[in-house]
MIZA-963847 format. One record per residue (C-alpha): residue number from 1; x, y, z; chain. Coordinates in steps of 0.5 Angstrom, whole numbers, plus 500, padded with zeros to 3 digits. Example, Ala and Ser with C-alpha at 12.3 -4.5 7.8 and 13.67 -1.06 7.14 Angstrom:
ATOM  num    x    y    z  chaine
ATOM    1  525  491  516       A
ATOM    2  527  498  514       A
//
This chain:
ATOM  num    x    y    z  chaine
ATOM    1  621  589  380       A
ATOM    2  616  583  379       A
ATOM    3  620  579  373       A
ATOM    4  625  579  380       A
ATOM    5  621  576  384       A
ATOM    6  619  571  380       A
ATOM    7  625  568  378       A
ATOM    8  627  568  385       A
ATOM    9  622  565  387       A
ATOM   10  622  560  380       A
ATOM   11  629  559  383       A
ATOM   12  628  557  390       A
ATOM   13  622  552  387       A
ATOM   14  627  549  383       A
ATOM   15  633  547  388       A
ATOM   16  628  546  393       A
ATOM   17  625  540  388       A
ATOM   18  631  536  390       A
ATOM   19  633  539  397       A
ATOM   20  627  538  400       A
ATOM   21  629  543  406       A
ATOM   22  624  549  406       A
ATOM   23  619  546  401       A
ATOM   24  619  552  397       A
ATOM   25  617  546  392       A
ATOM   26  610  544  395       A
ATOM   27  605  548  391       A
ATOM   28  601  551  397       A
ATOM   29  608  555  398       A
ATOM   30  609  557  390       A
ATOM   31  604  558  389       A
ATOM   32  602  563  394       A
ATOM   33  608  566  394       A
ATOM   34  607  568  386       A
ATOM   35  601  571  388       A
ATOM   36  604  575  393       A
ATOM   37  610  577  388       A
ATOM   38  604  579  382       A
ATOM   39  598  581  387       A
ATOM   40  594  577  386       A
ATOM   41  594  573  392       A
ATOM   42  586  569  393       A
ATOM   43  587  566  386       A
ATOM   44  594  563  386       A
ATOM   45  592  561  393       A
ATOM   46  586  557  391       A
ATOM   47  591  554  385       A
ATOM   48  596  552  391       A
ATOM   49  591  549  395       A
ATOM   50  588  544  390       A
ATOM   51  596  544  386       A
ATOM   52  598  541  393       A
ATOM   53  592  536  393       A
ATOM   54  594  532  387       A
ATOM   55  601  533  389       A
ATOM   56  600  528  396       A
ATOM   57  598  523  390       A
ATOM   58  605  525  387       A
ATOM   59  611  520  389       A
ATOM   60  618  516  386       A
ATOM   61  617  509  386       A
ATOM   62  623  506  385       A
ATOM   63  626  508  377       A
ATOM   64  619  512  376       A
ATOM   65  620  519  377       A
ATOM   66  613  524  379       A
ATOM   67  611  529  376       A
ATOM   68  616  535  377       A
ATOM   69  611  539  383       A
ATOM   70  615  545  382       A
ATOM   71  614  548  375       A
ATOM   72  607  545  375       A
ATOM   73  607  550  381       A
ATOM   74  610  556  378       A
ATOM   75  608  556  371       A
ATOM   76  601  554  372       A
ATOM   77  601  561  377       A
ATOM   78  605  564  372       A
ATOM   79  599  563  367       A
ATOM   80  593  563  372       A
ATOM   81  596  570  372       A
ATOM   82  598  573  365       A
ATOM   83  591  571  363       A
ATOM   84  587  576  368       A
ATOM   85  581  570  370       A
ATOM   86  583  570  378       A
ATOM   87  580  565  381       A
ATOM   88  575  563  376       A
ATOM   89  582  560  372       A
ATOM   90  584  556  377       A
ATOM   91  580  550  373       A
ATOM   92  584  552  367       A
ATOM   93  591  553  370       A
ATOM   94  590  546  373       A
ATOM   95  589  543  367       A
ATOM   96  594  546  364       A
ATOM   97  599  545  371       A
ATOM   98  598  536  369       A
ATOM   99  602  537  362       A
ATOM  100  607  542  365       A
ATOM  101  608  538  370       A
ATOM  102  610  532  365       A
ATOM  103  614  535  360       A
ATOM  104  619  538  367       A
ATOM  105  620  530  367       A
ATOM  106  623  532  361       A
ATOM  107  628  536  364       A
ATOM  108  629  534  370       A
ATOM  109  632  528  366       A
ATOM  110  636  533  362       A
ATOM  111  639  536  369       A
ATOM  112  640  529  372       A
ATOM  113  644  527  366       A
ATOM  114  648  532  367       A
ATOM  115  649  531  374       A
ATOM  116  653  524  372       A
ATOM  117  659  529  370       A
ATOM  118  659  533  376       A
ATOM  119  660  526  380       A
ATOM  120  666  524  376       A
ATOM  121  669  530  377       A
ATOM  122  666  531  385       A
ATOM  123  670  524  385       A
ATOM  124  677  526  381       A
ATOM  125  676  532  387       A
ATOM  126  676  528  392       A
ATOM  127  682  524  391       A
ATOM  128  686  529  390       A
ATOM  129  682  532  397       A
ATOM  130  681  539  394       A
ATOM  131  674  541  398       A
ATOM  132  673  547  395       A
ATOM  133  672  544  388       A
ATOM  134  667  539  391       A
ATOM  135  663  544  394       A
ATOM  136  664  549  387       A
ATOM  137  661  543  383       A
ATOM  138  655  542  388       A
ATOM  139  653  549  388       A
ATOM  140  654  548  380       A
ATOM  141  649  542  380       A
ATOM  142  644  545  385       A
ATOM  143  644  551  380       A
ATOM  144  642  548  373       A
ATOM  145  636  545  378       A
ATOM  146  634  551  379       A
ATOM  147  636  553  372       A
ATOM  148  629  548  369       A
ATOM  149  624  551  373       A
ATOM  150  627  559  372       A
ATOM  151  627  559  364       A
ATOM  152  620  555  363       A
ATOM  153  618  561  368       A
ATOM  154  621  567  364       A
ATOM  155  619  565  357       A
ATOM  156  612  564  361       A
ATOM  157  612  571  364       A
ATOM  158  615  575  358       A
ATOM  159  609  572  353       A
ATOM  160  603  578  352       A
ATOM  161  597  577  357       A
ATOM  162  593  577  351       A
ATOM  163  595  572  349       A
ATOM  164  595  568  355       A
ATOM  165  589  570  356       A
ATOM  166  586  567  349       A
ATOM  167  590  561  350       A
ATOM  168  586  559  356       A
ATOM  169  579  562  354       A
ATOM  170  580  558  348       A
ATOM  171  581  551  351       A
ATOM  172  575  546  349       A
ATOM  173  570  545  354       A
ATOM  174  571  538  354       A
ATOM  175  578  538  355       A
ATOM  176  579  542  361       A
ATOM  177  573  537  365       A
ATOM  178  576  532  363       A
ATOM  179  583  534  366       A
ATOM  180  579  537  372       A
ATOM  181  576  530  373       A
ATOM  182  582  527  373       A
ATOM  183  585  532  377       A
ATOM  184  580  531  383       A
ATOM  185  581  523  383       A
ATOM  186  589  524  384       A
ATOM  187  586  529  389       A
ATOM  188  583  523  392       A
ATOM  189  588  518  392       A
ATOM  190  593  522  395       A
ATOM  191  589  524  400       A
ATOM  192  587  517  401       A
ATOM  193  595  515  401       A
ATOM  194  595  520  407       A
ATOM  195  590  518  411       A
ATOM  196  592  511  411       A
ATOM  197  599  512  413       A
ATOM  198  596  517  419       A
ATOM  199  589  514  420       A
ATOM  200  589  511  427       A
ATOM  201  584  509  432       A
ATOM  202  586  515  436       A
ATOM  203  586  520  430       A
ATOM  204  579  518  427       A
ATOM  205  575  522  431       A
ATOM  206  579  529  430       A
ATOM  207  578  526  422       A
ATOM  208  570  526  423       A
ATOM  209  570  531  427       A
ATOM  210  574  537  422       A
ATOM  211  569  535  416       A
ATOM  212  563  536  420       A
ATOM  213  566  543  423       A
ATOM  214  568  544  416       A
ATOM  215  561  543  413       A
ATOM  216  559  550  419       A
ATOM  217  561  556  415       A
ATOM  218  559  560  420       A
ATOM  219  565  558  424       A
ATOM  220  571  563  423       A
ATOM  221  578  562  423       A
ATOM  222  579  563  431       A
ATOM  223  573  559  433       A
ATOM  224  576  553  429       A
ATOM  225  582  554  433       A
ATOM  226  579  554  439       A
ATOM  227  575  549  439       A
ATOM  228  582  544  436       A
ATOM  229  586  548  441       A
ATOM  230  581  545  446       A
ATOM  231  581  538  443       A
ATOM  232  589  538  444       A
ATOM  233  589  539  451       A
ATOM  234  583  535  453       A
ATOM  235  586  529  449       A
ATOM  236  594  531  452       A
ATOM  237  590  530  459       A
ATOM  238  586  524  458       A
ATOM  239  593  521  455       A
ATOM  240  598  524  462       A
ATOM  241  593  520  466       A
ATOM  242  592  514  463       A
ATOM  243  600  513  464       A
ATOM  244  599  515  470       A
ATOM  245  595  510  472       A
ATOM  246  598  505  469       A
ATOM  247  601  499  471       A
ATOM  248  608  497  472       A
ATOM  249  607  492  466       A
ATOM  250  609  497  460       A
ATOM  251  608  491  455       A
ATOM  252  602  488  459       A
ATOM  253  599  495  457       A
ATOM  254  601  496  450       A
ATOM  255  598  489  449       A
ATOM  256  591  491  452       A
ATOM  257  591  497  448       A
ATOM  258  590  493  442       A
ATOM  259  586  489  444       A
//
């Protein structure tokens, strides 16, 4: 029942890569929802977290395509779990996840490639305003993206665990610090980018204020959504009465908050 999920999940991973519509591609959600399949939750979940990190960093510029996150996600899962480490692995499955991740460029090249036939088609189709040919072609090209992530995942899940766990066990040191070193400055260019897309003078407090409540391991879950609830509120009230007691010069106000 297992091998089931994880094709489903492999699958959703892999159309979502180009639908980008209920993010089953992100790395936290693949990744979380392999571990939830193969029980082994914490460690897939670590894996997602750090995957999605280094994901933020991930972006198509122009002619240059990123890093396929989808199957990086699902076979990095997939060997992180054959190979029995758990959380200690995760170091491992992250190096292994950056050539993976590479080599789906590889395919998705492949599939795209194909993709130019089915235009044609799709056009010869709507010429002859045949709808349900179109529709048919759409569904084909958006199962082959499926298709990429699908069989990489199934070659990985039918290798021995043994195996896998000796590959993994049998990676040089040098190689996996290097990869975890590389990895963690990705990490910090992507969350670089979002900051810098999302940093304002109004946001920096919050900014500050999340690392110093994450430095207190004493606070639970429910305190820390206490205390950012209480937050919201406050900054809600503070920015309703500050329009309330605006002028009637909308642009005189806009300008002297920027001053």
């Amino acid at each position: 029942m297992t091998w089931i999920w994880i094709i489903l999940i492999a699958f959703l991973a892999g159309v979502e890569g180009i639908l980008d519509e209920f993010q089953f591609h992100q790395p936290l959600i693949a990744c979380t929802l392999i571990g939830l399949a193969t029980n082994q939750l914490p460690a897939c979940l670590v894996l997602g977290g750090t995957l999605q990190m280094m994901a933020l960093g991930w972006a198509n510029i122009g002619a240059s395509v990123a890093p396929d996150a989808a199957l990086a996600s699902i076979t990095s899962s997939i060997l992180l779990v054959k190979s029995g480490l758990g959380v200690d692995g995760v170091a491992i499955a992250i190096a292994c996840s950056i050539p993976l991740a590479v080599a789906g460029l590889f395919l998705t090249m492949l599939i795209r490639t194909i993709a130019v036939g089915m235009v044609h088609r799709m056009d010869e189709a709507a010429n002859q305003a045949d709808f349900q040919a179109i529709d048919r072609i759409q569904r084909m090209a958006l199962g082959l993206q499926g298709l990429r992530v699908v069989i990489p995942a199934i070659l990985l899940w039918t290798l021995p665990n043994e195996a896998v766990y000796v590959f993994m066990q049998s990676m040089p040191t040098w190689l996996v610090m290097g990869l975890d070193i590389g990895c963690s400055l990705v990490m910090a260019v992507g969350y670089a980018l979002v900051i810098n897309m999302i940093a304002t003078k109004e946001a920096w407090p919050f900014f500050i204020l999340g690392f110093v409540f994450a430095l207190i391991q004493q606070f639970t879950l429910l305190a820390l959504f206490a205390i950012g609830f209480a937050l919201a509120f406050l900054t809600i009230h503070f920015l309703s009465s500050q329009q309330t007691t605006s002028s009637n010069d909308p642009l005189g106000d806009i300008l002297d908050d920027y001053e």
